[in-house]
MIMIRO-584661 format. One record per residue: x negated, y, z of N, C-alpha, C, O in turn. Coordinates in Angstrom, 2 decimals. Layout:
! residues N
+---------+---------+---------+---------+---------+---------+---------+---------+---------+---------+---------+---------+
:    n.xx :    n.yy :    n.zz :   ca.xx :   ca.yy :   ca.zz :    c.xx :    c.yy :    c.zz :    o.xx :    o.yy :    o.zz :
+---------+---------+---------+---------+---------+---------+---------+---------+---------+---------+---------+---------+
:       X :       Y :       Z :       X :       Y :       Z :       X :       Y :       Z :       X :       Y :       Z :
...
+---------+---------+---------+---------+---------+---------+---------+---------+---------+---------+---------+---------+
***
This chain:
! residues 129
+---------+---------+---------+---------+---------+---------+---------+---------+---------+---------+---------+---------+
:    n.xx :    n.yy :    n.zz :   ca.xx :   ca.yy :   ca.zz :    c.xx :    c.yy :    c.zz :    o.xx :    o.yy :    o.zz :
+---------+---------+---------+---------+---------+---------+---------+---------+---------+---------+---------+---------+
:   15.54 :   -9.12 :    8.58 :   14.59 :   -8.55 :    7.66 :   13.89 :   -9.70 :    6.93 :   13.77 :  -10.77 :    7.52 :
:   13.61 :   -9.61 :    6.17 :   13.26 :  -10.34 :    5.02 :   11.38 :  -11.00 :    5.00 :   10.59 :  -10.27 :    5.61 :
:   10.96 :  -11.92 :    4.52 :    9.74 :  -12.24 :    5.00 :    8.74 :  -11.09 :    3.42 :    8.67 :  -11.15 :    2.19 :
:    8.07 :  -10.02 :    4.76 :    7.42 :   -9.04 :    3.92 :    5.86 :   -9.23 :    3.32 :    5.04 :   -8.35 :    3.02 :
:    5.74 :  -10.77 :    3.24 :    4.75 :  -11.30 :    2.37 :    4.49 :  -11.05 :    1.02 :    3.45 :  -10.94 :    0.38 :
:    6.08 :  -10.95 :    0.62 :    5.99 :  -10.89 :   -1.43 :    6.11 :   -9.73 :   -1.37 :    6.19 :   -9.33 :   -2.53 :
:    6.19 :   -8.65 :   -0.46 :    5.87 :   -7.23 :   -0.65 :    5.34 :   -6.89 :   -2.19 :    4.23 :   -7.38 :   -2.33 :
:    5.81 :   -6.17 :   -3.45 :    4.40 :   -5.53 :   -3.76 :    4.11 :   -4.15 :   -3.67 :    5.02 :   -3.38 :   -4.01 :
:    3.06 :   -3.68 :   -3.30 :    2.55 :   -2.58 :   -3.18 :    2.73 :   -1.34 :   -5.05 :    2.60 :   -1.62 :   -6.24 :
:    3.02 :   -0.18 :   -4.36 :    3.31 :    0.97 :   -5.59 :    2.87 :    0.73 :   -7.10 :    3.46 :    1.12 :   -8.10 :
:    1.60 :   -0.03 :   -7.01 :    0.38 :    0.10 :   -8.54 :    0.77 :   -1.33 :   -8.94 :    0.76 :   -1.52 :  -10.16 :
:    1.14 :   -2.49 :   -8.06 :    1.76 :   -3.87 :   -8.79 :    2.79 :   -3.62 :   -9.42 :    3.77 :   -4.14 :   -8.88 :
:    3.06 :   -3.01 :  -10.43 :    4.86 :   -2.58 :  -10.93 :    5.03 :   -3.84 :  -11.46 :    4.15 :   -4.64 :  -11.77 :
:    6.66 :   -3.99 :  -11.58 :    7.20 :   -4.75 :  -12.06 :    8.15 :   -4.18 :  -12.86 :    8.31 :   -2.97 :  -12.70 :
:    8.98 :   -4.84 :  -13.85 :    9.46 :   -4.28 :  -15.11 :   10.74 :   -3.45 :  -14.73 :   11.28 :   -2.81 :  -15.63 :
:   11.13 :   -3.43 :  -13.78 :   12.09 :   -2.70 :  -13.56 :   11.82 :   -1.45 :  -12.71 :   12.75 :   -0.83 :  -12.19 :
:   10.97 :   -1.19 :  -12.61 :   10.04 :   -0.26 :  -12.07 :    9.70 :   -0.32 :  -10.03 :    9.59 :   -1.22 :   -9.21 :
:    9.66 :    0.93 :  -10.00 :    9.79 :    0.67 :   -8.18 :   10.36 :    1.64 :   -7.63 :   10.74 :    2.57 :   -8.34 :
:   10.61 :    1.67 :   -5.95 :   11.31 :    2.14 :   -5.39 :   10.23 :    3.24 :   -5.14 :    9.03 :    3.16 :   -5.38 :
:   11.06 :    4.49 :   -4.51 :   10.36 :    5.92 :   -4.24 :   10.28 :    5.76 :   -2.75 :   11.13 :    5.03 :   -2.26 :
:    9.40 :    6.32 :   -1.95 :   10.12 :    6.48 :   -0.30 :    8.75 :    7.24 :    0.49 :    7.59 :    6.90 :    0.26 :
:    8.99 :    7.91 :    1.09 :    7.75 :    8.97 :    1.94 :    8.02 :    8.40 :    3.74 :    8.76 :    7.55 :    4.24 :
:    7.19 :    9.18 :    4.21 :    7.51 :    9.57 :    5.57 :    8.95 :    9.74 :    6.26 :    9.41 :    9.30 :    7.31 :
:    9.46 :   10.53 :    5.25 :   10.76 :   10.83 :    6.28 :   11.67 :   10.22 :    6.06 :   12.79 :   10.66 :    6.34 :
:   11.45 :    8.71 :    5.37 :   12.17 :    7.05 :    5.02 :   12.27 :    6.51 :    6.25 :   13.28 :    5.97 :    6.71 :
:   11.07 :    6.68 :    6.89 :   10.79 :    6.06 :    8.31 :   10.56 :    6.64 :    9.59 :   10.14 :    7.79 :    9.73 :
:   10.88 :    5.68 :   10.75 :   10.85 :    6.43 :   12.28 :    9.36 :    6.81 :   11.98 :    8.51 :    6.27 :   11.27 :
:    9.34 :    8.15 :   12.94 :    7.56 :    8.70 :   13.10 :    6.53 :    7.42 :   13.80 :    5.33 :    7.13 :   13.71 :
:    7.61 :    6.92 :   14.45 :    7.02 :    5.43 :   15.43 :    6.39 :    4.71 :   14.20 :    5.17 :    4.77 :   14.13 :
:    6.91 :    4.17 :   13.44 :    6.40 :    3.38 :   11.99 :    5.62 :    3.92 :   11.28 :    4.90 :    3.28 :   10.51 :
:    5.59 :    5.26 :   11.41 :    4.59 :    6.03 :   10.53 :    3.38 :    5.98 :   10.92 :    2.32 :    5.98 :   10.30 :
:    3.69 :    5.93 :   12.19 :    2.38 :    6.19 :   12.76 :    1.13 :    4.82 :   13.23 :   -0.10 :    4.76 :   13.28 :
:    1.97 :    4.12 :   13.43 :    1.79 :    2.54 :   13.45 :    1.27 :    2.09 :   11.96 :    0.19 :    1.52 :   11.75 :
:    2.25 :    2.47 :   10.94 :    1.11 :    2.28 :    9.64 :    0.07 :    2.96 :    9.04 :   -0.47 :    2.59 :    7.99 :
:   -0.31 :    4.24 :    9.88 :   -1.37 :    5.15 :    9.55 :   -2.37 :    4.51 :   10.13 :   -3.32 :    4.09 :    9.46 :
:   -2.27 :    4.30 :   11.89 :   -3.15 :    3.95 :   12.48 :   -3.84 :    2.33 :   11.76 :   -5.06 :    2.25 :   11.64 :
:   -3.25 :    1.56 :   11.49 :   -3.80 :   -0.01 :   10.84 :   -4.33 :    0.71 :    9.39 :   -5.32 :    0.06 :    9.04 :
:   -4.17 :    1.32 :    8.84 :   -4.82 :    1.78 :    7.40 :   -6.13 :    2.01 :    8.20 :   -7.12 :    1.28 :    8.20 :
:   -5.95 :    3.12 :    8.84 :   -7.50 :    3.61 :    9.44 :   -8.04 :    3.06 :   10.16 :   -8.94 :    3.76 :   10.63 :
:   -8.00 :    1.56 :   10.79 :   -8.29 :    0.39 :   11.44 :   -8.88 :   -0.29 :   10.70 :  -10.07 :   -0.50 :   10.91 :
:   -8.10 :   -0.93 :    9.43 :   -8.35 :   -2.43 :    8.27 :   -9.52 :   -1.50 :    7.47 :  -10.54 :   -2.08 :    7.10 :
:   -9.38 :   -0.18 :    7.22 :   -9.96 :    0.70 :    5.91 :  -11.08 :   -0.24 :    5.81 :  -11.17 :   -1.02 :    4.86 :
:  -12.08 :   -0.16 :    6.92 :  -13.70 :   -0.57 :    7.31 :  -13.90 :   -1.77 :    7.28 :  -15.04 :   -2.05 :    6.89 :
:  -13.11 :   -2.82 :    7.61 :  -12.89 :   -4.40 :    7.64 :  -12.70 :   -4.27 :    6.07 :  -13.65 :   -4.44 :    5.31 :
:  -11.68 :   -4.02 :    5.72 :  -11.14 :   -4.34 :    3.99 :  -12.70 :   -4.26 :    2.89 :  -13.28 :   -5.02 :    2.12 :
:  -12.94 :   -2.48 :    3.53 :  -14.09 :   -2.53 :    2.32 :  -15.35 :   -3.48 :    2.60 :  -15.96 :   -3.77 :    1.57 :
:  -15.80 :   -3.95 :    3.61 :  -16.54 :   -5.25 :    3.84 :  -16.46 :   -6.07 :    3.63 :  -17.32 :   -6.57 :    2.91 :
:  -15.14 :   -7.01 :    4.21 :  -14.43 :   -8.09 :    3.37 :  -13.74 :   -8.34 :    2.29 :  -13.59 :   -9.45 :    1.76 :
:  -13.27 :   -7.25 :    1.91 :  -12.55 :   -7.35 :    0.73 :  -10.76 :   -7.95 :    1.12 :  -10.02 :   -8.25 :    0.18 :
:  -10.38 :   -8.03 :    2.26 :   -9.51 :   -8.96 :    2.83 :   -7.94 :   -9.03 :    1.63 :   -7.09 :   -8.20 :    1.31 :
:   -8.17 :  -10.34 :    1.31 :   -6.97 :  -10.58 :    0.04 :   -6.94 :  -10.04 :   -0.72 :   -5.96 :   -9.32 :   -0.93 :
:   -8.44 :  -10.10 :   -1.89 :   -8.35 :   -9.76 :   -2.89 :   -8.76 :  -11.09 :   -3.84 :   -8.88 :  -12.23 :   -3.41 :
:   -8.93 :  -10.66 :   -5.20 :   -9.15 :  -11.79 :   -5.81 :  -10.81 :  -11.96 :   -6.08 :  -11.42 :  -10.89 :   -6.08 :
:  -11.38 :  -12.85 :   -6.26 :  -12.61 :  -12.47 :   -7.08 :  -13.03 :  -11.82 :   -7.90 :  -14.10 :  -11.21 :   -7.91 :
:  -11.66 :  -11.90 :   -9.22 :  -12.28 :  -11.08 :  -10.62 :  -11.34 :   -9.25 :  -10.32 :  -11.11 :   -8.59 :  -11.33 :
:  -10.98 :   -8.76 :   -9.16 :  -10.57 :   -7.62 :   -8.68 :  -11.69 :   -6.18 :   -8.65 :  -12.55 :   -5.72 :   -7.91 :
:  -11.12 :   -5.90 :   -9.79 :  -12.44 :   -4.52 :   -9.79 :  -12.13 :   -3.29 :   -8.71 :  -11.16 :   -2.58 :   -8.97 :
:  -12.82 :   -3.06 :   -7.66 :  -12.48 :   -2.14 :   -6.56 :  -13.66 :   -0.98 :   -7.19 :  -14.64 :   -1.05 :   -7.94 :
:  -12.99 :    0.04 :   -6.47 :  -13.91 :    1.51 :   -6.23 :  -13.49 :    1.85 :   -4.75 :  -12.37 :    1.68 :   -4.27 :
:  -14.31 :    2.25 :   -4.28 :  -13.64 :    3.06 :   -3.19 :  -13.80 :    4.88 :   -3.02 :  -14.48 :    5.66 :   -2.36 :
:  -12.89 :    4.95 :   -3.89 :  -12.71 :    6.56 :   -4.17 :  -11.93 :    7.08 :   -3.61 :  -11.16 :    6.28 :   -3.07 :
:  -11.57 :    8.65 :   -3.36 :  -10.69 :    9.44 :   -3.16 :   -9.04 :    8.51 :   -2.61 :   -8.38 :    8.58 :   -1.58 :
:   -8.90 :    7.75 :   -3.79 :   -7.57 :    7.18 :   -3.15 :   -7.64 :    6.46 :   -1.74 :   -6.99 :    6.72 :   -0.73 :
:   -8.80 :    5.28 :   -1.95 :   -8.79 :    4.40 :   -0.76 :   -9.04 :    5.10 :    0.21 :   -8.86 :    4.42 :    1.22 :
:   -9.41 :    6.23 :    0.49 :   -9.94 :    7.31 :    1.88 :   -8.68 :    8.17 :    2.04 :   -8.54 :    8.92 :    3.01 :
:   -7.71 :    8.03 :    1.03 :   -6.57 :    9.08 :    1.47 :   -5.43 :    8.27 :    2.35 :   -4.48 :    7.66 :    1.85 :
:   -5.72 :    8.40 :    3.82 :   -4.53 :    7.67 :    4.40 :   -3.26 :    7.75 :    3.63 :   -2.70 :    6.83 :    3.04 :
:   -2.89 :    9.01 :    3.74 :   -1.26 :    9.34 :    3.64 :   -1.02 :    9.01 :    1.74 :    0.10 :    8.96 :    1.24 :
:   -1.90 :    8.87 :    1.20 :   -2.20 :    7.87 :   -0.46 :   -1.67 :    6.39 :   -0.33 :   -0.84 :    5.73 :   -0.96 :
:   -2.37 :    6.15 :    0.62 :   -2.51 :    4.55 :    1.12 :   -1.25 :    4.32 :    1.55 :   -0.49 :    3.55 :    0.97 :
:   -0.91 :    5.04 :    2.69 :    0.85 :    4.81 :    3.26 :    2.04 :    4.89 :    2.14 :    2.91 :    4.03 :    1.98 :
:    1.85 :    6.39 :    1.23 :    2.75 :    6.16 :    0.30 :    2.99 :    4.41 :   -0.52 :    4.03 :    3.77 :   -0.51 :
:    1.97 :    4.09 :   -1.03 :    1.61 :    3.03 :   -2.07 :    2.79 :    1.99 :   -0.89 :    3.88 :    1.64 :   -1.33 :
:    2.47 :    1.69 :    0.22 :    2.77 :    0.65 :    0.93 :    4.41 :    1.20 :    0.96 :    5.28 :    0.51 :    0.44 :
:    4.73 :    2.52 :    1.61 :    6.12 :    3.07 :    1.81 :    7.10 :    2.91 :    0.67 :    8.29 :    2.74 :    0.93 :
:    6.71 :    2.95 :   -0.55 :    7.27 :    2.63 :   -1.86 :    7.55 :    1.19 :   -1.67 :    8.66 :    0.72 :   -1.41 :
:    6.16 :    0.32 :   -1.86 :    7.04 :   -1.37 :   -1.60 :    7.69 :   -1.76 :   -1.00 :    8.39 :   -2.70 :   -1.37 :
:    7.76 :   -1.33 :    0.04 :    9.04 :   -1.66 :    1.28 :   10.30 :   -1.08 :    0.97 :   11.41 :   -1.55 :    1.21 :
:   10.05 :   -0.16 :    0.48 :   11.39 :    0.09 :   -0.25 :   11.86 :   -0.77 :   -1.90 :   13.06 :   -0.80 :   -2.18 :
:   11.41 :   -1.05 :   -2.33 :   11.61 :   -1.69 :   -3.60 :   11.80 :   -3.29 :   -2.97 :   12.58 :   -4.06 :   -3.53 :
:   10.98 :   -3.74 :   -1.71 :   11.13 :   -4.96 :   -1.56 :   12.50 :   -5.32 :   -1.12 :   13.05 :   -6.36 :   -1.47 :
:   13.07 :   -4.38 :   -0.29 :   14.17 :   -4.67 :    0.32 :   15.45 :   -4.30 :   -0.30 :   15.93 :   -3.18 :   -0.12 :
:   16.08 :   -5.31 :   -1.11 :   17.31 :   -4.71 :   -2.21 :   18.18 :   -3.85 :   -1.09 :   18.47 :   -2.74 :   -1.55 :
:   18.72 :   -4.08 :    0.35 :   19.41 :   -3.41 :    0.87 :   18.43 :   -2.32 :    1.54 :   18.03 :   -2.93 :    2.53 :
:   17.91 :   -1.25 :    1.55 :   16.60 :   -0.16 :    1.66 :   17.68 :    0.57 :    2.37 :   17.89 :    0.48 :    3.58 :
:   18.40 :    1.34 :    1.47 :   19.45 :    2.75 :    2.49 :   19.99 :    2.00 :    3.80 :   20.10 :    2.60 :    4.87 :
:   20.24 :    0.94 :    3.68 :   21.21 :    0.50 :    4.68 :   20.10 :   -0.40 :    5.61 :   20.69 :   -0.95 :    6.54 :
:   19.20 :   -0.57 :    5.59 :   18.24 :   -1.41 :    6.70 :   17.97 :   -0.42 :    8.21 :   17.97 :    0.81 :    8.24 :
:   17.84 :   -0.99 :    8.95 :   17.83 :   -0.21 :    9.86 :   15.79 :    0.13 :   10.64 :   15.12 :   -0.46 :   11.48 :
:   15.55 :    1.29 :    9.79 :   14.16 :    2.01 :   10.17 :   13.62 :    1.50 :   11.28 :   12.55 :    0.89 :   11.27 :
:   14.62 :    1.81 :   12.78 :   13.86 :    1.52 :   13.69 :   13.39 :    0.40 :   13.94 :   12.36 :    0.30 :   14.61 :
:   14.15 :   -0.86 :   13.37 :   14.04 :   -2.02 :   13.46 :   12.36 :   -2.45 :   13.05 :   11.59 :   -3.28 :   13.52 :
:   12.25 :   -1.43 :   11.94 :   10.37 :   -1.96 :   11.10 :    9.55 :   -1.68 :   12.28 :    8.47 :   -2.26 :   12.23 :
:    9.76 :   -0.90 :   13.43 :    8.83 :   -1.00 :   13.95 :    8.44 :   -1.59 :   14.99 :    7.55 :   -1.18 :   15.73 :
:    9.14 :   -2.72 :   15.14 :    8.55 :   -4.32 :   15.30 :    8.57 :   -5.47 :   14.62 :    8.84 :   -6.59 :   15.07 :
:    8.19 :   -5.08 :   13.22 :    7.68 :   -6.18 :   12.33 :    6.92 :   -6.50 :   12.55 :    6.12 :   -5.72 :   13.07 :
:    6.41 :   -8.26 :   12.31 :    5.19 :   -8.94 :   13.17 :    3.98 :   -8.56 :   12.44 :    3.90 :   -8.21 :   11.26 :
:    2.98 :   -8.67 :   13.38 :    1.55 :   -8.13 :   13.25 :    1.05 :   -8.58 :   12.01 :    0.35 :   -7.78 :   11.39 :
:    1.24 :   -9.58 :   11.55 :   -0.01 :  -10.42 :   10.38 :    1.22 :  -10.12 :    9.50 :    1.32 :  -11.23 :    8.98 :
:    2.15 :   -9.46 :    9.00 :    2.96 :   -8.59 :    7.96 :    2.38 :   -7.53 :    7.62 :    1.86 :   -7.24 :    6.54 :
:    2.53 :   -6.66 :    9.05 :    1.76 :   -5.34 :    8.99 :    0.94 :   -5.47 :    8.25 :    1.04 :   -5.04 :    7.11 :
:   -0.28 :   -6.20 :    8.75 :   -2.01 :   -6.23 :    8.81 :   -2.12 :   -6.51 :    6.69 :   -2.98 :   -6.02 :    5.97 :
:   -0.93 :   -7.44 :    6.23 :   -1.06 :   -7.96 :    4.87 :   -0.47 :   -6.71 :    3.96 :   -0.97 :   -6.55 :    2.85 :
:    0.69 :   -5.73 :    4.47 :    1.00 :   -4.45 :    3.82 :   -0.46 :   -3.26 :    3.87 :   -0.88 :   -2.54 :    2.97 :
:   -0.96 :   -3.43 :    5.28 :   -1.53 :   -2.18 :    4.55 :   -3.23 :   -2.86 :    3.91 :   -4.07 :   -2.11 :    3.40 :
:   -3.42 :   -4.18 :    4.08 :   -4.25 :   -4.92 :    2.95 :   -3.66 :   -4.27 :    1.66 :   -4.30 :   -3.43 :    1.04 :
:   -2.82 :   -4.56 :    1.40 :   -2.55 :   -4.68 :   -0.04 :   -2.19 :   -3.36 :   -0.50 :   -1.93 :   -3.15 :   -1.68 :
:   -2.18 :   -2.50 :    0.35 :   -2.34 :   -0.97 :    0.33 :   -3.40 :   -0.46 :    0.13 :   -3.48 :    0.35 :   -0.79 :
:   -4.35 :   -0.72 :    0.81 :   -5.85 :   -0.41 :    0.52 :   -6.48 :   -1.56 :   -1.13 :   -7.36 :   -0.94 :   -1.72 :
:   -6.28 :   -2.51 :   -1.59 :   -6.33 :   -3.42 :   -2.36 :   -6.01 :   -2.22 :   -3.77 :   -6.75 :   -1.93 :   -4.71 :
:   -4.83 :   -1.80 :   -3.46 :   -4.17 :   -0.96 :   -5.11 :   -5.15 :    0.35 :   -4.78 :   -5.65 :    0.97 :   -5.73 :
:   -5.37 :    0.70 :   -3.62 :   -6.07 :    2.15 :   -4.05 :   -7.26 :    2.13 :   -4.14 :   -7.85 :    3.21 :   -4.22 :
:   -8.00 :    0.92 :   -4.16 :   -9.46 :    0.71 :   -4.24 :   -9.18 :    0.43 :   -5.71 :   -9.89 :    1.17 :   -6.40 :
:   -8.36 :   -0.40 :   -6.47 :   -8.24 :   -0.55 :   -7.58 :   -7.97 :    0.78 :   -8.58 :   -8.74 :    1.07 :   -9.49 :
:   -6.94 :    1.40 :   -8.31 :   -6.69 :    2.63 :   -9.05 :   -8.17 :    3.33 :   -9.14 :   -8.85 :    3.68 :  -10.10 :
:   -8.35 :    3.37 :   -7.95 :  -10.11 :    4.20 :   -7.83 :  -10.80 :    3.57 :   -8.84 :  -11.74 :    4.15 :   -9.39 :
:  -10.54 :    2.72 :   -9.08 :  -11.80 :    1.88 :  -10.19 :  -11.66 :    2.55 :  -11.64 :  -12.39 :    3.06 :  -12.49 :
:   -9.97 :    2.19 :  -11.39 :   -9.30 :    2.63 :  -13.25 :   -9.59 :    3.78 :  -13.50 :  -10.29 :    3.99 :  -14.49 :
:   -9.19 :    4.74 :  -12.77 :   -9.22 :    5.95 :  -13.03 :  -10.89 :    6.29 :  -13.28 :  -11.31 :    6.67 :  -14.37 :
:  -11.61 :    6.11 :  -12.29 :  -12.85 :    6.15 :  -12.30 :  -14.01 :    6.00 :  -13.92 :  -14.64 :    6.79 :  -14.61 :
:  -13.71 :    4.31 :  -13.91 :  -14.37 :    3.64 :  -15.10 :  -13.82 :    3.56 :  -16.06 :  -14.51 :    3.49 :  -17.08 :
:  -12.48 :    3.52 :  -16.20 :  -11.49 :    2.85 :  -17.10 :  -10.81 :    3.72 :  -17.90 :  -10.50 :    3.42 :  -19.06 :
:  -10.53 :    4.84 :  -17.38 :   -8.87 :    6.05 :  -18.05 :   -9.73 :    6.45 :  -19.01 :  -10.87 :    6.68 :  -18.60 :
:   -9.54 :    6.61 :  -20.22 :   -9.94 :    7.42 :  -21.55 :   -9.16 :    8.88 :  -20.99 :   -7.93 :    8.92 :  -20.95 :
:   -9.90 :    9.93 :  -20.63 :   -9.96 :   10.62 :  -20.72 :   -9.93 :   11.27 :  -21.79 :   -9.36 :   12.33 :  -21.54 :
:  -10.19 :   11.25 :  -22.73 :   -9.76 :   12.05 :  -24.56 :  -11.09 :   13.08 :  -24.44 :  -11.02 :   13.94 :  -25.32 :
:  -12.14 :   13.20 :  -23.69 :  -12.96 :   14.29 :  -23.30 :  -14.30 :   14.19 :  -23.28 :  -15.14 :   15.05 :  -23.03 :
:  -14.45 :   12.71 :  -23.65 :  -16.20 :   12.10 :  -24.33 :  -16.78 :   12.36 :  -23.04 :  -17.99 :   12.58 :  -23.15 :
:  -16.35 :   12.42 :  -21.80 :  -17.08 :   12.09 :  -20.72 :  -18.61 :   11.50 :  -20.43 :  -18.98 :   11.30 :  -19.27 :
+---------+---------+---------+---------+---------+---------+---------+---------+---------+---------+---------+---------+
***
């Protein structure tokens, strides 16, 4: 398996777009292992901010509180990261090393604190809000 550092998460697109992938991509073992660290880091992240940038505009809205929001965003990069995705073997992710984990669902919570912002402050709505 591949070093899942350059991961990027669903909302970092890149020009060729990204990969799709849910729950039933992965063992329930992995699922559940990345639910539980979302709802672990959630409280650390929004305190520390853990691996974000300085000039990073966060909200913490609706998205960043939606676990299964948060898992998608991360479940998509892992699939886009890994050119061989159909053919990797699931059970295997669920002993990927800890400070991988801990940096996927960072950067999981990172895009949905961000989207929260855009959507929030940012989306022209067309509706003079």
């Amino acid at each position: 398996m591949a070093d899942g550092n350059e991961l990027k998460i669903r909302g970092e697109r890149e020009v060729n777009g990204f990969g799709m992938a849910g729950e039933k991509d992965f063992s329930p073992a992995f699922v559940t292992l990345i639910k539980q660290r979302i709802d672990e880091l959630r409280p650390v992240f929004r305190k520390d901010k853990t691996g974000c940038n300085v000039d990073d505009e966060l909200y913490f809205g609706t998205r960043f509180h939606d676990t299964n929001r948060v898992f998608f965003g991360i479940a998509c990069g892992i699939a886009r990261f890994y050119a061989d995705w159909p053919n990797i073997d699931k059970e295997a992710m669920e002993n990927v090393e800890r400070h991988h984990l801990d940096h996927w669902v960072n950067r999981g919570l990172r895009d949905a604190a961000m989207s929260d912002h855009w959507y929030t402050f940012e989306k022209d709505w067309g509706d003079d809000r």
